[in-house]
N, C-alpha and C positions, 0 to 999 in steps of 0.2 A: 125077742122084740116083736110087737104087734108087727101086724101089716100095713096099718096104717101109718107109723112112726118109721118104717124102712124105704115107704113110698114117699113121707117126706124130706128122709133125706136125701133123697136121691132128685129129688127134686129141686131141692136149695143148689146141690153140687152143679145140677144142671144149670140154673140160676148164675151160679157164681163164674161159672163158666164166658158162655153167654155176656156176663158184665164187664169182663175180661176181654173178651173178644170187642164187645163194643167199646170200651175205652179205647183198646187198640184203634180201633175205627174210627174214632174222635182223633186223636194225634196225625195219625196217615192224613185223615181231612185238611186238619188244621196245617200240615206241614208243605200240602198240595197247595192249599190255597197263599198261606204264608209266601212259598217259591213263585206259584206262577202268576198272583196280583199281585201284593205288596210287594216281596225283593225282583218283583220279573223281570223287569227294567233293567237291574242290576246284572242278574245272572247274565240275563241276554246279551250285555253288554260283554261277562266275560266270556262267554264263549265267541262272539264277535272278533272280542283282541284277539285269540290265538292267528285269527287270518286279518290283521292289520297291522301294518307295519310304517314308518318312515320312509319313504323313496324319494330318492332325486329326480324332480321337475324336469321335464327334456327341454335343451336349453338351445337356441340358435347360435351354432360355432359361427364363428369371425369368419369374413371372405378371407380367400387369399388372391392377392391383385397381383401381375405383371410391371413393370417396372414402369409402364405410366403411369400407373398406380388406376388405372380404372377397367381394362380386361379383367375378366372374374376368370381366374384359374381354377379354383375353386369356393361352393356357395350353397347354404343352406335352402333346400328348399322347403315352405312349409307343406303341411298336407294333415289332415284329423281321422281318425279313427273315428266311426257315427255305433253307438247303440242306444239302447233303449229299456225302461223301466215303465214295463204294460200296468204296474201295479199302482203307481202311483197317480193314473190319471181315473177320474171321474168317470161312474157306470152311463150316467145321460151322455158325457161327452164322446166315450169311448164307443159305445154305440150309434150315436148317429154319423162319426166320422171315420169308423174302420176303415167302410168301403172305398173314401175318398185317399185317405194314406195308402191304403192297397193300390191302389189304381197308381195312382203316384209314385212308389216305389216299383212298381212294375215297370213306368217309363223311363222312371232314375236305373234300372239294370231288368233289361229283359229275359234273361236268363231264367228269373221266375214270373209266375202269372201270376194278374193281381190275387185271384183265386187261392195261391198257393203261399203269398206273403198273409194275407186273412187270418190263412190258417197256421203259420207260426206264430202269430202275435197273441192270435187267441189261445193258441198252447201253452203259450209263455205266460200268460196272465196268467190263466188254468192256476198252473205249477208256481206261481211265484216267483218267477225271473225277472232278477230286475239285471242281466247286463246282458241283454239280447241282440247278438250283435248285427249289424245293420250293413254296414259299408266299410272299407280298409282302401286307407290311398287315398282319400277324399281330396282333393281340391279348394280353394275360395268358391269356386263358381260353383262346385259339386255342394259345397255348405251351404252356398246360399238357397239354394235350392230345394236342397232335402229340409233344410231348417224354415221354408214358408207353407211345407204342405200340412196338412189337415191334423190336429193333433200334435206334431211337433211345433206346429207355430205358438204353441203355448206355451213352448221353454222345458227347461228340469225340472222343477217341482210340480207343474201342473200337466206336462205333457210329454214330461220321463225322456225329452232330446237329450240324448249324452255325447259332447264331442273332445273328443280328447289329442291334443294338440300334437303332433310330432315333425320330426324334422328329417331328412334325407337328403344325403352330401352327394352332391352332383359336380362335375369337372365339363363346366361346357364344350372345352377344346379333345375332351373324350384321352386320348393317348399321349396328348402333348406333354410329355413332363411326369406324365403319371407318378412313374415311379419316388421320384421326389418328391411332389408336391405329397404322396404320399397316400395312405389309405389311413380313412377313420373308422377304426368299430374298438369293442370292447375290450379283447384280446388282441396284443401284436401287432398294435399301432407303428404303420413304419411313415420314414421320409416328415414332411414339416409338420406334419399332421403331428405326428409324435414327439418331437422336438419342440415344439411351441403348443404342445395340446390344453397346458394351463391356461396360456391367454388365449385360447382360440375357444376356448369351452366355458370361461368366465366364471363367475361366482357362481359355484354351487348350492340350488337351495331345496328344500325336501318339501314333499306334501304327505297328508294322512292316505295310505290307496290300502284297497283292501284285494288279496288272493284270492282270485277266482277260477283258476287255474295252474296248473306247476310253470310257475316261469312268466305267468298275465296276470299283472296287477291293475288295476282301476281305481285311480283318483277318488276320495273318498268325495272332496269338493270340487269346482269345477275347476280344473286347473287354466281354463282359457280366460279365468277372472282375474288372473294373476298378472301384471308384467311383464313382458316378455323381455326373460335373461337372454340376452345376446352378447360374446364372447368378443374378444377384439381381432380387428384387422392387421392381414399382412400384407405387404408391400414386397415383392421378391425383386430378384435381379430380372427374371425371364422377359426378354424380348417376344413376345408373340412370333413376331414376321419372322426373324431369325431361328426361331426355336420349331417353323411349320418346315421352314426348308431344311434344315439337319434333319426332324425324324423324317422326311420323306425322302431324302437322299441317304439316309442310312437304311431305309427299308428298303428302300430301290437295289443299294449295294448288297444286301445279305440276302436278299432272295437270288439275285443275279448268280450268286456265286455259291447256293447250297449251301451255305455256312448253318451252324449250331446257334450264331447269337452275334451282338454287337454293340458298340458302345462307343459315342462321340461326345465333345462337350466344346461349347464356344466359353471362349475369358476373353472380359475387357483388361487389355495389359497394363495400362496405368493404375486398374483399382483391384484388380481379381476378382473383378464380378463376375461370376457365372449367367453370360446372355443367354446360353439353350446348352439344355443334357438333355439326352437320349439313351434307353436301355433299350437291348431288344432280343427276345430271348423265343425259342420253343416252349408249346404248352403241348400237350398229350396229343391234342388233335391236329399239330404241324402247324398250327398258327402264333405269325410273330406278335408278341405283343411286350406290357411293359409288367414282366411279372419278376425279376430281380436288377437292382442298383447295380450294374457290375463296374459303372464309371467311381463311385464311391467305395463299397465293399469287394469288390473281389481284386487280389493280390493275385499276380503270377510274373515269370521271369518276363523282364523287357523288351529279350532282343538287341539289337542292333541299335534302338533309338537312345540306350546308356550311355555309347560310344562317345557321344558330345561333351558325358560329364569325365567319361578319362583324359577326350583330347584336352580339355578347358585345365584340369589338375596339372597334364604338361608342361601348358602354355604357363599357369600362374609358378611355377616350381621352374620353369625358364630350362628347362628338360629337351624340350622341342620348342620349333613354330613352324607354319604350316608351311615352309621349303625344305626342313629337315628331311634329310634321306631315312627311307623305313625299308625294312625287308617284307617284303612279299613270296617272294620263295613257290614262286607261279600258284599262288594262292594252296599251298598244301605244306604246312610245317606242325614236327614234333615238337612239342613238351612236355620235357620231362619222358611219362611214358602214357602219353593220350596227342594222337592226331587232332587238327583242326585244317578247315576247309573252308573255301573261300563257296559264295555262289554260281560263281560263277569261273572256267578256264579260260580267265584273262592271260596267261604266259607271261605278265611281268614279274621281275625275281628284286628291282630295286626302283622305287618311285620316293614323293615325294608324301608328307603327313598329310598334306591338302589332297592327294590324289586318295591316299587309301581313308581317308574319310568319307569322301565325294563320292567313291566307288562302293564304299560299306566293307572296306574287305578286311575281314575277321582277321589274316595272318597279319596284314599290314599295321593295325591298330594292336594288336596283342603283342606283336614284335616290339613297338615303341612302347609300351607301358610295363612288361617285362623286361626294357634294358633299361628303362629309368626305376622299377618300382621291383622287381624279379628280387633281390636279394633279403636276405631275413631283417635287415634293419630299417629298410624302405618298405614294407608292408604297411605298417600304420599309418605310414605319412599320405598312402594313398588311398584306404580308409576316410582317415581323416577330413580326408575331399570331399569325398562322396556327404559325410558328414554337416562338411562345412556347407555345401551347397544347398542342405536343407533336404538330400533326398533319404533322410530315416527320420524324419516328422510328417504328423499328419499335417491336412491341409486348413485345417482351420473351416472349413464346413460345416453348417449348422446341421447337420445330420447324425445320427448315433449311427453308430455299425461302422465306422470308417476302423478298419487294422492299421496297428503299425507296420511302416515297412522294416524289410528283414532284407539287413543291410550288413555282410560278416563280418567281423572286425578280428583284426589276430589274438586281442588282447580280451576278449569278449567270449569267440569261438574256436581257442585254441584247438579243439578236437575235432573240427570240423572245418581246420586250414589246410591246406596241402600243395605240395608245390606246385599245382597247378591254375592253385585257385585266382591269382591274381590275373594270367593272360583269360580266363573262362569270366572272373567278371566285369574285364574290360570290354566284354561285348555280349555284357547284359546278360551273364547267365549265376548259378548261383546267390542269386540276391532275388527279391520280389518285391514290386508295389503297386498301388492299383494307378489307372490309367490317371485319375484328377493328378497323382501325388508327381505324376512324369509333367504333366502338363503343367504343372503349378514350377516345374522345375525348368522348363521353357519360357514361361512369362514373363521370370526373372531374369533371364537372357535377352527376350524381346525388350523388356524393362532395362534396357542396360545394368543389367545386373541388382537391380530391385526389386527383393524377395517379397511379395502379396501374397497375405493369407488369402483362400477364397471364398467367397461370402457369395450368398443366397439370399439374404433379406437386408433390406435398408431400413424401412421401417415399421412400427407399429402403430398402428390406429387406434382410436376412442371414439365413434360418436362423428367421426371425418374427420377427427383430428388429428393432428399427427404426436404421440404421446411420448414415443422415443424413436430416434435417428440411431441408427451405427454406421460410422465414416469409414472407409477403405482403410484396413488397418496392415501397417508396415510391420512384416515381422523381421527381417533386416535390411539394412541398405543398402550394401554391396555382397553378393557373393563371391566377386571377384572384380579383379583392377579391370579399369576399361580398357585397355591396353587388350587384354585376353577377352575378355567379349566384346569387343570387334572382331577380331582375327577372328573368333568363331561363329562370329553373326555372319561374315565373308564367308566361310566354310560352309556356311548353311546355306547361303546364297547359293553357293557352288553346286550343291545339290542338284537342285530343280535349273540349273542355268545347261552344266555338263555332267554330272552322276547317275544316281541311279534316278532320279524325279525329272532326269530329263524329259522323258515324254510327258510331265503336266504342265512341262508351260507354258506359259501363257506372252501373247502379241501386244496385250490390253493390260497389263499390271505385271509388278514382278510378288513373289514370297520368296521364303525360305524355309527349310525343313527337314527332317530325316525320315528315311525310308526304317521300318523293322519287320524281320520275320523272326518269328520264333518256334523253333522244334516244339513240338510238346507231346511227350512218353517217350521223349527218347533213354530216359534211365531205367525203362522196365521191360518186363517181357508184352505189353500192353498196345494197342493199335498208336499207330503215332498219325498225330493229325498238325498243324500250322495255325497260328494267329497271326495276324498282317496289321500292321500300324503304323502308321505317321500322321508325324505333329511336327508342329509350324506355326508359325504366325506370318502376317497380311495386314499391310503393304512391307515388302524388304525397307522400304528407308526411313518409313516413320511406320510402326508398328501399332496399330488400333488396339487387335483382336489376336489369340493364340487361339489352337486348335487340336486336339486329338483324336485320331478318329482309329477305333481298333476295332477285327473283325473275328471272330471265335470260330474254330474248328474246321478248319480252311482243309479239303482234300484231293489228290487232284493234281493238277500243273498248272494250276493256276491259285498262288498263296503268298507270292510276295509283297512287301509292303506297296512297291510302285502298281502292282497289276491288279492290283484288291481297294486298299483301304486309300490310297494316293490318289485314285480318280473322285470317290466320297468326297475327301478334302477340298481338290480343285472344284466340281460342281459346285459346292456348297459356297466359294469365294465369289464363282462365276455369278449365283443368283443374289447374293447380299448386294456384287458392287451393281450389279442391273441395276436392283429395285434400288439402293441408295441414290443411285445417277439418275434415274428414270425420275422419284422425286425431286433430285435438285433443279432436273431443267423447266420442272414445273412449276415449282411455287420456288421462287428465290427471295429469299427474304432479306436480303440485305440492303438498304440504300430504302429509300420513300417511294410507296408504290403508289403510284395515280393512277389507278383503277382502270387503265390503258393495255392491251396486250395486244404484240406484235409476232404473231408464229403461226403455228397449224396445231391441231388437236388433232388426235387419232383413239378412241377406246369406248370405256366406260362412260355413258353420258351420267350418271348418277354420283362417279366421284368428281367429272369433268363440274358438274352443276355444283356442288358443295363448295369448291375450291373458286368457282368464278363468285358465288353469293360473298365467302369470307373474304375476299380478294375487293369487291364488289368491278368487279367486270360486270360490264351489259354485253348480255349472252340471250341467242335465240333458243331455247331446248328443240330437240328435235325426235328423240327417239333415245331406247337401249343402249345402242352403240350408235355413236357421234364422229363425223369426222369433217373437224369443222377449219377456218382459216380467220385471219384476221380483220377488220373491215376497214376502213378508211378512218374509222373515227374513233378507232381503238378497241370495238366491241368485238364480239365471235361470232362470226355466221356459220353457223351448222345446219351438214345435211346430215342423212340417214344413211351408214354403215354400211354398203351390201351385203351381206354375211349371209347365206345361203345354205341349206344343207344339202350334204354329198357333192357340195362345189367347194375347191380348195381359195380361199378368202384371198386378196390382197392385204397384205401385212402392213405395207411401207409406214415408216413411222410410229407404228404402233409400240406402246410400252409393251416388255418384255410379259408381266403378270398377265395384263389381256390378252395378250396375241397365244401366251399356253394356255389360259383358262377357252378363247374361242376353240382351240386348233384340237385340244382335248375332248371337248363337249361333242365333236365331229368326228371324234373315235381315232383322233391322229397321236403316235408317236413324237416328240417334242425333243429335239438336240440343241445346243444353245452354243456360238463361237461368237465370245466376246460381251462386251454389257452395254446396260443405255438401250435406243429402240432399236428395232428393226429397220434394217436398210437393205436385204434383201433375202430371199428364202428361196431352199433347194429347189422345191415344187410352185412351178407356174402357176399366177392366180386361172381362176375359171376352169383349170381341169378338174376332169369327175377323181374323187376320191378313192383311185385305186391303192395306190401305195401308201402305206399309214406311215412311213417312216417322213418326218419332215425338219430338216436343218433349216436355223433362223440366224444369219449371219447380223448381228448388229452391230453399231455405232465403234 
């Protein structure tokens, strides 16, 4: 073949090559350009979705109100999340107003220089950031703020301010109730929070937000243009004023005494409202606080405080009544083949059912319930009691977590009956339930024998209004003939009159009550420690209020129910009837007031001024603390309080709240005999404040 004819083929091959390759070149063009002008839009959107999602809106939960329905127990606070998209604002504008943003956000958090906020923004732009974040926890007054300086005063689209709305559950009374009222977050919602979280959290609604982190999403629009979802209101049983005096009298009691924990609750006895619960427990660092319900969930043996529902089986079975002779046996008798022991060597061997009640004495109450209940075919009849009286149902508590109680029945637990189990749990032992379900089981005693479920919320709200009511609800009427609670409302009397509550009472009011101790490890090889309880209710003749007040892990010589948990109870009587009395004799609302008063003022001039404006009394103010008299023409002439520091005050007259909030603020100790005002105090006014110990003998 020529050489000319081999050098053109080789050149065509080269050629075809070459045309090849640029076709190729032509398609990659075309398919570059196709993607990123024409479909670019598109694509960009799908790579987009992968980090966009559906998210629920953060929505403002419902308060939870105190039983005047106006104390916030609990309440959303709002507060915004501030960032920013440097990209989306104007090169002219972004430039002549850096320096002034800078400066500004320097003042809004000094932490960085304006210098140093400058140079994030401009990095962010740099790079293309558009969620640079700005501030966390933001405030109204913090928004308004940051949302007028240089640059963000031009909004989201023209000045990239991004604030995104959030909410934070606050409990202004901090410890009051905690446990109950409950905690809100995402996992392991406990107390009303959880129990009522559908209406408290309201309609559910989503917005478009996009991932911009594992776990941090950002509203695609602006969610602060939306609505604002707000959940509905609760309305609980909790008394404020009642509910401040139990947790401080219960934290008073378990520090006093070393204990592991504690747990009290007020019930109105007519309706089973719960007025004030208290939990109180150790955390890692020895601090009491409200970190488990133990008034609700935690079950353990009774003690001594069950005894009422053997005696009551007795009485209604017509077995005994409280002059029946009982053996005591100098508080030490066999059963079967296990001793029982009394607390105490009292040396009596034969009293009466009233005395070994009143006394708490285990042989006494075992002996009488073992010769009526002791043989195989009276086992269930006494069962059945415990039954009957509602103590193996819950308590009707709007709370989850509440156990049943574990109440042995023969017929139920046959393998876990034994001859001895009927005298062990006629004084509270082999059975369990938590402290509401004991208490719930007194109310209907105090109740002449009318069993209330107990309730925590009355109503629910919309808007202020009130959307649904739930009335005091009757779970049965009688648990027993009056006949029998009497006699053992008398027995309870007897208690605190001559028993073991002799030492709480009281000169100024009567109660009634049971003292309880209870062993605890004594079935193992394990350290054994004490819990201390008693419950009652106040006043003995017409009953308001029931009460139970238990104290956990008690070590020592000091764990009985009267030496523990019995003084708890009595304070807590001592301060409600003060402060209820201390109001009556101040505003009495009964009959037509003609704006006339005849008496003496001693306290607070702040609540003294309120009370004379509603009243309308003509009153002179004079100061802080007021201690005024009446004038001739029905008005108040007040003068100014002496109240001094490191000088011990004159008290006379003074309500009980004031004369502990001055005497406290002064670094004194506070003892209390009787309720109503002050009528006279250990420590002499005008002495220097050496002794912090100070008794207020009142009214």
């Amino acid at each position: 073949m020529p050489e000319t004819s081999r050098k053109n083929e080789l050149l065509y091959r080269v050629y075809a090559v070459l045309f090849v390759f640029f076709l190729f070149a032509l398609v990659i063009g075309y398919r570059v350009v196709k993607i990123s002008v024409i479909e670019g839009d598109e694509w960009r959107a799908k790579k987009e979705q992968r980090y966009l999602e559906w998210r629920p809106l953060p929505t403002q939960r419902g308060n939870i109100y105190s039983d005047d329905g106006q104390s916030l127990l609990a309440t959303s606070v709002e507060f915004f999340e501030i960032r920013m998209d440097p990209t989306v604002v104007r090169s002219s504008v972004f430039n002549n107003e850096i320096d002034g943003l800078s400066e500004g956000l320097s003042r809004y958090n000094p932490r960085k220089s304006a210098a140093e906020w400058k140079a994030m923004i401009v990095k962010a732009r740099a790079n293309k950031s558009k969620y640079l974040l700005i501030a966390r926890k933001v405030d109204h007054f913090g928004l308004e703020e940051l949302s007028k300086l240089p640059i963000f005063k031009y909004g989201q689209f023209k000045g990239g301010f991004r604030k995104i709305r959030e909410y934070q559950r606050e409990k202004p009374y901090r410890e009051l109730a905690s446990r109950t009222i409950g905690i809100d977050r995402n996992d392991n919602r406990v107390g009303l929070e959880n129990s009522f979280n559908r209406l408290l959290r309201g309609e559910e609604k989503k917005t478009y937000s996009k991932r911009i982190a594992e776990g941090l999403y950002i509203p695609v629009f602006d969610p602060t243009e939306y609505e604002i979802i707000k959940g509905k209101d609760l309305v609980t049983t909790i008394n404020v004023s009642m509910q401040d005096i139990l947790h401080n009298e219960l934290l008073r009691g378990v520090k006093k005494h070393n204990a592991k924990g504690g747990t009290a609750a007020i019930v109105e006895v007519s309706t089973g409202r719960i007025k004030a619960i208290s939990n109180l427990s150790l955390n890692k660092a020895g601090e009491f606080g409200e970190f488990q319900n133990y008034a609700a969930a935690y079950k353990s043996e009774p003690g001594s405080t069950i005894k009422a529902a053997s005696v009551l089986a007795l009485l209604e079975d017509d077995y005994a009544n409280s002059q029946t002779i009982v053996d005591f046996s100098k508080g030490k008798k066999k059963f079967y083949d296990q001793w029982m022991y009394d607390s105490a060597n009292h040396g009596i061997s034969k009293s009466t059912l009233r005395e070994a009640f009143e006394k708490s004495s285990n042989v006494g109450i075992a002996s009488a319930v073992e010769d009526a209940y002791g043989k195989t075919d009276k086992w269930t009849q006494y069962a059945d009691h415990l039954i009957n009286f509602g103590l193996n149902a819950k308590t009707g508590i709007e709370i989850e977590g509440e156990p049943l109680p574990f109440i042995k029945h023969p017929k139920v637990n046959r393998k876990e009956w034994y001859r001895t189990t009927i005298p062990w749990m006629s004084h509270g032992y082999e059975m369990e339930m938590t402290p509401l379900q004991i208490l719930r089981f007194y109310n209907a005693i105090a109740n002449d024998g009318k069993l209330m479920d107990l309730q925590l919320v009355t109503d629910i709200k919309a808007n202020g209004n009130i959307e649904k009511s739930f009335p005091p609800k009757i779970n049965k009427e009688s648990i027993a003939s009056i006949q029998s609670i009497r006699e053992l409302q008398s027995m309870l009397e007897g208690v605190v009159e001559r028993g073991t509550g002799k030492n709480l009472k009281s000169d100024n009011y009567k109660f009634a009550g049971k003292t309880g101790t209870t062993k605890v490890g004594y079935a193992g090889d394990g350290e054994v420690d004490y819990n201390a309880s008693f419950v009652g209710y106040w006043p003995a003749d017409k009953p308001q209020y029931s009460m139970i007040v238990v104290v956990y892990g008690l070590k020592g010589n000091m764990y009985y129910g009267n030496q523990v948990a019995g003084p708890i109870f009595k304070r807590v009587i001592d301060w409600t009837y003060a402060i209820h009395t201390e109001q009556a004799q101040i505003v009495d609302h009964t009959g037509d007031f003609k704006g006339d008063y005849n008496g003496k003022v001693y306290g607070f001039g702040g609540d003294y001024e309120q009370i004379f404006d509603d009243l309308k009394i003509r009153y002179a103010p004079s100061g802080k603390w007021i201690k005024g008299y009446s004038g001739q023409d029905g008005e108040v002439l007040n003068g100014k309080a002496k109240i001094k520091k490191n000088v011990v005050p004159d008290l006379e007259g003074m309500g009980l709240r004031d004369a502990v909030y001055v005497l406290e603020n002064l670094g004194m100790t506070v003892q209390v005999d009787g309720y109503g005002k002050v009528r006279r105090q250990s420590v002499r006014p005008g002495q220097s404040i050496s002794d912090k110990e100070i008794i207020l003998y009142l009214n």
